[in-house]
C-alpha positions as a Markdown table, in Angstrom:
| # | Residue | x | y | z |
|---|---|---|---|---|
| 1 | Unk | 0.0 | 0.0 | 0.0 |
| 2 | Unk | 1.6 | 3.4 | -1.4 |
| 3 | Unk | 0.0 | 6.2 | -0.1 |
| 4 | Unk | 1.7 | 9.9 | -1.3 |
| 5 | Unk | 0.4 | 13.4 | -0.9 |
| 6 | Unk | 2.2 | 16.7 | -1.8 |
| 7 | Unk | 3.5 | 18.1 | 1.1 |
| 8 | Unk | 2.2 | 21.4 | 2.1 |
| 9 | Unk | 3.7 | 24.4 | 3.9 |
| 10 | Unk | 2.7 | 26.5 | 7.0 |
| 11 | Unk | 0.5 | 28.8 | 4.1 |
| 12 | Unk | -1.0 | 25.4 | 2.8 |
| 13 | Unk | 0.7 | 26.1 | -0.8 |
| 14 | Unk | 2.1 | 22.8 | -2.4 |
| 15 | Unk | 5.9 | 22.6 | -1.9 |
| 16 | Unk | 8.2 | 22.4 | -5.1 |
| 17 | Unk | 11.5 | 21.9 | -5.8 |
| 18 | Unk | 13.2 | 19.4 | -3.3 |
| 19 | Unk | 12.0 | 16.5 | -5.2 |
| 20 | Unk | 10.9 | 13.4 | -2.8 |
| 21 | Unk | 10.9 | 16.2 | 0.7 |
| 22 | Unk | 8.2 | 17.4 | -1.2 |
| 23 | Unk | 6.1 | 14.4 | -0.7 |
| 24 | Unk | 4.4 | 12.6 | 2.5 |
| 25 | Unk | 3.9 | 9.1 | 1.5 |
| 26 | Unk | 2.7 | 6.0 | 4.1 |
| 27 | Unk | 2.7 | 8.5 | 7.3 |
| 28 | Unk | 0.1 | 9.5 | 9.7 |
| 29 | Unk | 1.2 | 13.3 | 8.8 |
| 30 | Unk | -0.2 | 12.5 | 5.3 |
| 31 | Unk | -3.9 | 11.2 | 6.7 |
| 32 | Unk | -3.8 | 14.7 | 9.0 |
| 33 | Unk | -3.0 | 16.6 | 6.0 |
| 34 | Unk | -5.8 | 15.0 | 4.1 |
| 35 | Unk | -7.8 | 15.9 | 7.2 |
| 36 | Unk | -7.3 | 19.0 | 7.4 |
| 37 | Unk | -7.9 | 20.0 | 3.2 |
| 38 | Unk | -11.2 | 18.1 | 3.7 |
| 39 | Unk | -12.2 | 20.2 | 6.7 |
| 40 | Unk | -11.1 | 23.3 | 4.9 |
| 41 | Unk | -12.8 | 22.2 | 1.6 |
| 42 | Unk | -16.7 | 24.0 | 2.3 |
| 43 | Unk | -19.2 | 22.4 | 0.4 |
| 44 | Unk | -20.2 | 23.4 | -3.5 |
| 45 | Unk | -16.6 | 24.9 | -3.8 |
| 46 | Unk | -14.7 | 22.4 | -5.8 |
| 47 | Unk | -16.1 | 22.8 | -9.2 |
| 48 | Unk | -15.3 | 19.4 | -10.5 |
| 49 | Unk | -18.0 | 18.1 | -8.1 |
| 50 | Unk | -20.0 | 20.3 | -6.3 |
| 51 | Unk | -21.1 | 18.0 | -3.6 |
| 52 | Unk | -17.8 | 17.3 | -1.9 |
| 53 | Unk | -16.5 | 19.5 | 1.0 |
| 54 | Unk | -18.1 | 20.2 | 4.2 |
| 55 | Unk | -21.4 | 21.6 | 4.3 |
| 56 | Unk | -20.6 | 24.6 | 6.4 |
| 57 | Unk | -23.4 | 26.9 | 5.1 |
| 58 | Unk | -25.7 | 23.8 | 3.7 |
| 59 | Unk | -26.1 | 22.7 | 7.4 |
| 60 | Unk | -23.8 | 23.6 | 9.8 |
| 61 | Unk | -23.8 | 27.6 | 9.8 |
| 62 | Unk | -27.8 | 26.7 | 8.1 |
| 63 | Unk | -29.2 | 25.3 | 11.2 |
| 64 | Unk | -26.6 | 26.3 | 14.3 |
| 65 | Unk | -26.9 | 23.4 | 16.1 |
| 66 | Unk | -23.4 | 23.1 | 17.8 |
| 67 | Unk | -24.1 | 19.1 | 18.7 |
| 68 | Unk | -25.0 | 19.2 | 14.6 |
| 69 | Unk | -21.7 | 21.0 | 13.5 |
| 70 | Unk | -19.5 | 18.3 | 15.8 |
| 71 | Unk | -21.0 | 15.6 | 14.1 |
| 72 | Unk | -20.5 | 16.0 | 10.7 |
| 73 | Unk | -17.4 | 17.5 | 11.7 |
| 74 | Unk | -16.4 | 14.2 | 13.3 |
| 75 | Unk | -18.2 | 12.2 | 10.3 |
| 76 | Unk | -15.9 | 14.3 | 7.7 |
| 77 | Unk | -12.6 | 13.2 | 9.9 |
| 78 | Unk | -14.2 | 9.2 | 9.3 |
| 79 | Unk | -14.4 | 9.7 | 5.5 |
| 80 | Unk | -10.8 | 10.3 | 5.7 |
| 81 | Unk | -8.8 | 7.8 | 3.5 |
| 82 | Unk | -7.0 | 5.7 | 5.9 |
| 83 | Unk | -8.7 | 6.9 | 8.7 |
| 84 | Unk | -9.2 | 4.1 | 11.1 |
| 85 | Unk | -10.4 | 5.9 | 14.3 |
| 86 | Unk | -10.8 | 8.7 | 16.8 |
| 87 | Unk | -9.2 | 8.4 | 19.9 |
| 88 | Unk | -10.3 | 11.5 | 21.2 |
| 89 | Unk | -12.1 | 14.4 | 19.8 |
| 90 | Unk | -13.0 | 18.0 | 21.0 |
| 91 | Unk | -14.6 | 20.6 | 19.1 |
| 92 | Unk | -14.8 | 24.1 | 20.9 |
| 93 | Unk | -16.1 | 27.6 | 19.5 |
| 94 | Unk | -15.5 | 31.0 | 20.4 |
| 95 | Unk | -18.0 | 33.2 | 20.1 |
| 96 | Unk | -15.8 | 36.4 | 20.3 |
| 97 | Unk | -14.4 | 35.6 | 17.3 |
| 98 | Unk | -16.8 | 33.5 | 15.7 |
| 99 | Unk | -13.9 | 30.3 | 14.4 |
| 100 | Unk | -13.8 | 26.8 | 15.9 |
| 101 | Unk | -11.2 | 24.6 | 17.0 |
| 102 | Unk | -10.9 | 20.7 | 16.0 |
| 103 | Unk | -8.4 | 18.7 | 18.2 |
| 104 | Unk | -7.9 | 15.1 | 18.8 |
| 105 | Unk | -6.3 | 12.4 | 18.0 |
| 106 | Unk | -6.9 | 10.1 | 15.2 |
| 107 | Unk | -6.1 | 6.7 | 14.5 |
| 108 | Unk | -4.5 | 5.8 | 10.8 |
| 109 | Unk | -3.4 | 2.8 | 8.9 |
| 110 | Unk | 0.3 | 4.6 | 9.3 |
| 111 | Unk | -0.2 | 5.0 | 13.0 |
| 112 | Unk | -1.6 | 7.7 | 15.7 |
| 113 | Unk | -1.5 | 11.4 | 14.5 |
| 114 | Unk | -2.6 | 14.6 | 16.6 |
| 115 | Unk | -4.9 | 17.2 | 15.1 |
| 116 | Unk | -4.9 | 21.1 | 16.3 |
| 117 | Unk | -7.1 | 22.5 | 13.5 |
| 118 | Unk | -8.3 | 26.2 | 13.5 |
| 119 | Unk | -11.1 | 26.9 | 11.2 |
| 120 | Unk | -12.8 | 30.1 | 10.2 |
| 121 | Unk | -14.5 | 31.4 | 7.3 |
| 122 | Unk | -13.0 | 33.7 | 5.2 |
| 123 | Unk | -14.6 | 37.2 | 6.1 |
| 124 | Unk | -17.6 | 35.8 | 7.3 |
| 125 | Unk | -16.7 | 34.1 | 10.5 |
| 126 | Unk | -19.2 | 31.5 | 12.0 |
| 127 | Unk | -22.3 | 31.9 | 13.9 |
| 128 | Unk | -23.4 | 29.0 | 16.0 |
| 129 | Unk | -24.5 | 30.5 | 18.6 |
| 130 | Unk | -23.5 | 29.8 | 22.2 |
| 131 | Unk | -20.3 | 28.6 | 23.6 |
| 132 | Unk | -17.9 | 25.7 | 24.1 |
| 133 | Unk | -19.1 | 22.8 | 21.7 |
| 134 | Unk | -18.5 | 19.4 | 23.2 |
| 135 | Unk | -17.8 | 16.5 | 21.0 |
């Protein structure tokens, strides 16, 4: 089993140049960076199929239901190639400044990785309404 992603930088740009250092391949720091472009991906923004991403305004940011918003949160993590498992899982909001936090960590065919991912929207910031979210 061969599993090889283009590494990414701290700006999420694809790295060029340093031939195989630009690559993840068979590691649990390839599933988290799969992880974390699906949870970044919103819903009916890729135009080569409109119904992958997350559905941030379709349902979560539709019906601000924070117990709503961790599950399909959590069920995006699942669909995760090589994805095996969450150990643990927290998903908190701020209401201050309107972003969310998804931390945990999940188990992978490669072995145990640790997520710490900030979302937001661009501009537009999220509206759930209410405090910390509980996973």
């Amino acid at each position: 089993m061969t599993f090889r992603v283009r590494r990414m930088d701290e700006n999420g740009d694809m790295t060029f140049g340093h031939g195989n250092l630009d690559f993840l391949a068979d590691a649990p720091e390839a599933v988290a960076q799969c992880i974390v472009t699906r949870l970044k991906l919103w819903e009916g923004e890729w135009f080569l199929d409109l119904n992958e991403g997350t559905p941030y305004f379709q349902q979560i940011l539709a019906h601000k239901n924070p117990g709503l918003a961790s599950a399909l949160i959590r069920e995006r993590i699942m669909g995760t190639p090589f994805v095996t498992g969450i150990t643990d899982y927290k998903f908190t909001y701020d209401s201050e400044t309107r972003k969310f936090t998804v931390t945990g960590k999940v188990s992978t065919a490669f072995g145990l990785v640790t997520l710490d991912v900030p979302l937001s929207s661009a501009g537009q910031g999220f509206d759930l309404g209410g405090t910390p979210l509980g996973g």
